[in-house]
N, C-alpha and C positions, 0 to 999 in steps of 0.2 A: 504494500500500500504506500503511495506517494505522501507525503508530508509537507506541511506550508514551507517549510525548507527546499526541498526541491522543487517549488514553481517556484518559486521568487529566482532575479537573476544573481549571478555572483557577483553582486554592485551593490556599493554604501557608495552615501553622501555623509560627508565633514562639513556641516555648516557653521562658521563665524559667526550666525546672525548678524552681519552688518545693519546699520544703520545710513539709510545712505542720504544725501545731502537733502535739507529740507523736512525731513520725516523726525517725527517722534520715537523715542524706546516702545509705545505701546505700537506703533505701525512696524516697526521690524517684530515685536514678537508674533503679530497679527501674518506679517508676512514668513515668518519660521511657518506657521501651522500652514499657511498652503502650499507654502514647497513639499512639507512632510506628506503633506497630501498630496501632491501631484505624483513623487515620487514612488508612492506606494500605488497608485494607480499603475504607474508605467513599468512594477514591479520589481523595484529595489527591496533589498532584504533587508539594509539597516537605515537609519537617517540618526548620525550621531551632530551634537554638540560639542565646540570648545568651552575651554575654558580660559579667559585672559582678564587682565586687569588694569585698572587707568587707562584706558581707553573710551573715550567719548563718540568711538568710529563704531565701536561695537557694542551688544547687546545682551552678553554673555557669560559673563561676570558669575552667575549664579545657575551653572547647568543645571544642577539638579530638579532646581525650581521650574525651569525649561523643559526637560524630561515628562516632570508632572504633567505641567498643562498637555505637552504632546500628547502624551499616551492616550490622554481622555477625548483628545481629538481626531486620533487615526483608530485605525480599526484591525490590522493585524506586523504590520512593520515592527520591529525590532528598534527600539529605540533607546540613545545611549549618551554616553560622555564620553568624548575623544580629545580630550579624557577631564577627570579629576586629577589635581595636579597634590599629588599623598600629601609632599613636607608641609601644602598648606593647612593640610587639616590633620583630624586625631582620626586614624583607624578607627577605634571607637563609633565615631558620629559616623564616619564615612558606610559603616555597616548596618545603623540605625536606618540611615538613610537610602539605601536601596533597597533594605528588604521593607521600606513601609512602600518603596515603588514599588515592589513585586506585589504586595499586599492589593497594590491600585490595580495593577496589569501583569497579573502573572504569565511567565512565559517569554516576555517582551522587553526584556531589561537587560542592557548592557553596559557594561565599567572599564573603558577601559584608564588606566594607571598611568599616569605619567611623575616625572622628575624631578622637571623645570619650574619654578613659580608662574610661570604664562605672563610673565611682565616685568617691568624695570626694578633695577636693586632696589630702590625705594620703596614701591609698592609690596616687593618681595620680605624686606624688613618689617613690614605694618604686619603684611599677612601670617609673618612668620614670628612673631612676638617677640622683636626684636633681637633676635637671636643674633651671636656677634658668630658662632659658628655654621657650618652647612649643613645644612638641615639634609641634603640629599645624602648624604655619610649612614642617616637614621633610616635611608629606604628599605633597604632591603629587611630588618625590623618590621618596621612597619607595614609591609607588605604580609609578613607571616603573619601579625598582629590581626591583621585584616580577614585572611583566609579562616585564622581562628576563631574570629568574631562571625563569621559567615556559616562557620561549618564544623570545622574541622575540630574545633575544640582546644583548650588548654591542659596542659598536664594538670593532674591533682597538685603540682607542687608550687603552681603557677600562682601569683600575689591577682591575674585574672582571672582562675577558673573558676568565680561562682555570679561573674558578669554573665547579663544576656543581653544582648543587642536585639532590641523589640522593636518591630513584632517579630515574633518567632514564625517563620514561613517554613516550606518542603523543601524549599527550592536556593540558589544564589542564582545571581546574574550571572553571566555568560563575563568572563573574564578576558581582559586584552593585557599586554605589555604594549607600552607605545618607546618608541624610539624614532630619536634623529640621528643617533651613532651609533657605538659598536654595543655600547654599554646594554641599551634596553634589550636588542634580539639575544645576546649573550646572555642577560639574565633569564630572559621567559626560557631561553635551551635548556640553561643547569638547573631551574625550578621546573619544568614540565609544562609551561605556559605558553599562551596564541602570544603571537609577534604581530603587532603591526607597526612599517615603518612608513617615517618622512620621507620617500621620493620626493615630495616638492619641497621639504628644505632641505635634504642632501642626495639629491639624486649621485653624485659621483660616486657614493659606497652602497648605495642600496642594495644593488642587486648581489653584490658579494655578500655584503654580510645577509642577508632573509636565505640565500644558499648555504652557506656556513650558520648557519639560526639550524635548518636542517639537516645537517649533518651531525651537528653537537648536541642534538634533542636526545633528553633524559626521562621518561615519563616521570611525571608528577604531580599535578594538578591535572592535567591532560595525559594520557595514554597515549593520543599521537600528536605531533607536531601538528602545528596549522598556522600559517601568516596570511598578513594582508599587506599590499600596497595602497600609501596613499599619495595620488596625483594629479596636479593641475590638469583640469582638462577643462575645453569650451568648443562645444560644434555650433555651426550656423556656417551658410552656405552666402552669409554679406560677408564680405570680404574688410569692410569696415568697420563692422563688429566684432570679428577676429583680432583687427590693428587694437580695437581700442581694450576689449581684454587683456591684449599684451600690457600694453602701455597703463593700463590701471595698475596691474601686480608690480610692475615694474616701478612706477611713482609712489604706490605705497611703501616699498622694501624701500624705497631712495628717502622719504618722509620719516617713516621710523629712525632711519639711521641721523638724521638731523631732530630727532625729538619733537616732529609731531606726529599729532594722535586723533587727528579731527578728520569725521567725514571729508573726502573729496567730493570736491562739485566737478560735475561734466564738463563744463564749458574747461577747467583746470588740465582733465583726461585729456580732449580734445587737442589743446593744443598742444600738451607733452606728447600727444602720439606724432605730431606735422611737427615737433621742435626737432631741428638738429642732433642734439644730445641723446634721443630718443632713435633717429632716422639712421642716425651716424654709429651706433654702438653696438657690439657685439651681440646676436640673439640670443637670449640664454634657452634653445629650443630643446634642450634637452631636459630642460626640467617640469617640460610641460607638454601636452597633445592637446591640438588646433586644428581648427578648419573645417570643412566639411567631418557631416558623422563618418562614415564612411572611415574614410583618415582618421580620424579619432581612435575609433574603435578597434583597429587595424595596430596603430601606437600602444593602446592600452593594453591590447592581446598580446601584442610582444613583449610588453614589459612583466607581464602577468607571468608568461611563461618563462623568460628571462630567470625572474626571479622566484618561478615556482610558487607562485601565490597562490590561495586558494580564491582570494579576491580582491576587488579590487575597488579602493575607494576614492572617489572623487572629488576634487576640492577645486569649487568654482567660484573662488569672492568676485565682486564686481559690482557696478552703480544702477545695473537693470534687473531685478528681481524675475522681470516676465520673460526676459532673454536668458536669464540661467533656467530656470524653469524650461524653455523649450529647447535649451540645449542637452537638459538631464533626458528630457523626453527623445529628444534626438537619439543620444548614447542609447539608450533602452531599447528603441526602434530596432538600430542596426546591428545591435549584440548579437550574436546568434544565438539561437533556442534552443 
């Protein structure tokens, strides 16, 4: 017998919730729930959330709370955090707080684990109670801390085993390791855990290490290895909405690195894609798949296989919510079935 697993494609969306120029936080989360919808229409199997911080360009700040509302909106997609970022928070909560998702939407909940604070030392320092040390030294901790709060349980000798993290479900979420280096696919191998990495912030080691992720897989959480890619992608068959996706990612990664954090306006895109500096500089085509679905999807299967993915996730920020919207539909279109 077939299972909602095998009709859905092997395609997640990684949405930012942006915010895009002009709109309010309640219009981008209004706009989260219809992507979540469009996409589960066109038969994606996951629709995950980040997590970032100070950030005025985005909407996101509180996935969990994002999750919530999703679930209660969609009707069978798999919905999740790419990721929860550990050292900001306590294992503890972090386990309170998915099994009361599972309690909402059993079946439908995914975690996946990240490293990073998702924002600058500063906000890093607020989130992280001023800690003068790195709080990522404590992950791997806390990660066990986690699976035992989930499951797995504490020893009798443990100063935690007469904690419970409520409500008490059957079930945990559906677990990820996330990575932009070697660190995260290494750790999910020697714990028995899914890998998913950043293609689109490190395409140059991805595909080695998710191949080296499976070769040095241990079971332990998991029984068999399982990764995912995750990678820029935008189809549309305008040629000028192609340019301008480029040049939107592009002016963003250039605006962080100068310390802003404010929605871009169009007309801003616009001209950075026709400026010089834009016209004139090196493609970075490798860390992303463009153009026509077709080509798209052609890019996406080679990296999938490339790097032995089981699947493969898509990240498409941008200042047109209806234009990503019909380029996920695109994607889904041309996949093959």
């Amino acid at each position: 017998m077939s299972t909602a697993l095998d009709q859905t494609l092997p395609l997640a969306v990684l949405d930012l919730v942006g915010i895009e120029y002009g709109e309010a936080a309640t219009d981008s989360s209004t706009g989260a729930v219809g992507l979540a919808r469009a996409v589960e229409a066109a038969g994606y199997r996951r629709y995950w959330v980040s997590e970032h911080h100070n950030m005025s360009s985005l909407a996101c700040s509180a996935p969990e709370i994002l999750i919530a509302h999703l679930l209660t909106l969609t009707e069978s997609i798999r919905v999740g955090a790419a990721g929860i970022m550990l050292p900001n928070h306590t294992a503890f909560k972090v386990a309170e707080t998915f099994r009361t998702l599972l309690a909402i939407a059993p079946g439908r909940v995914d975690l996946g684990l990240g490293r990073a604070p998702g924002t600058d030392p500063l906000t890093a320092h607020v989130l992280r109670r001023g800690t003068t040390t790195d709080p990522g030294a404590d992950f791997p901790k806390q990660v066990a801390e986690l699976l035992a709060f989930l499951g797995d349980g504490f020893p009798d000798s443990h100063p935690y085993q007469r904690l419970v993290a409520a409500p008490v479900v059957a079930e945990r979420p559906d677990l990820f390791l996330l990575g932009s280096s070697n660190y995260g696919p290494q750790f999910a191998a020697i714990n028995g855990m899914r890998a998913v990495f950043a293609h689109h912030m490190s395409p140059e080691i991805a595909i080695e290490v998710l191949r080296d992720y499976r070769e040095q897989f241990r079971p332990g959480v998991e029984d068999e290895p399982w990764s995912a890619i995750s990678v820029l992608a935008f189809a549309s068959d305008n040629s000028d909405e192609v340019t301008r996706f480029e040049a939107g990612w592009a002016l963003t990664m250039l605006n962080l690195r100068r310390g802003i954090r404010t929605p871009l306006r169009p007309e801003e895109v616009d001209a950075f894609a026709a400026s010089p500096e834009f016209r004139n500089s090196p493609r970075d085509l490798d860390r992303m798949a463009i153009g026509p679905a077709e080509q798209v999807v052609a890019r996406l299967r080679e990296l999938q296989r490339a790097s032995e993915a089981d699947e493969v996730v898509i990240v498409t920020p941008g200042l047109d919510r209806a234009a990503r919207i019909a380029s996920f539909e695109a994607i889904a279109a041309a996949w093959p079935r």
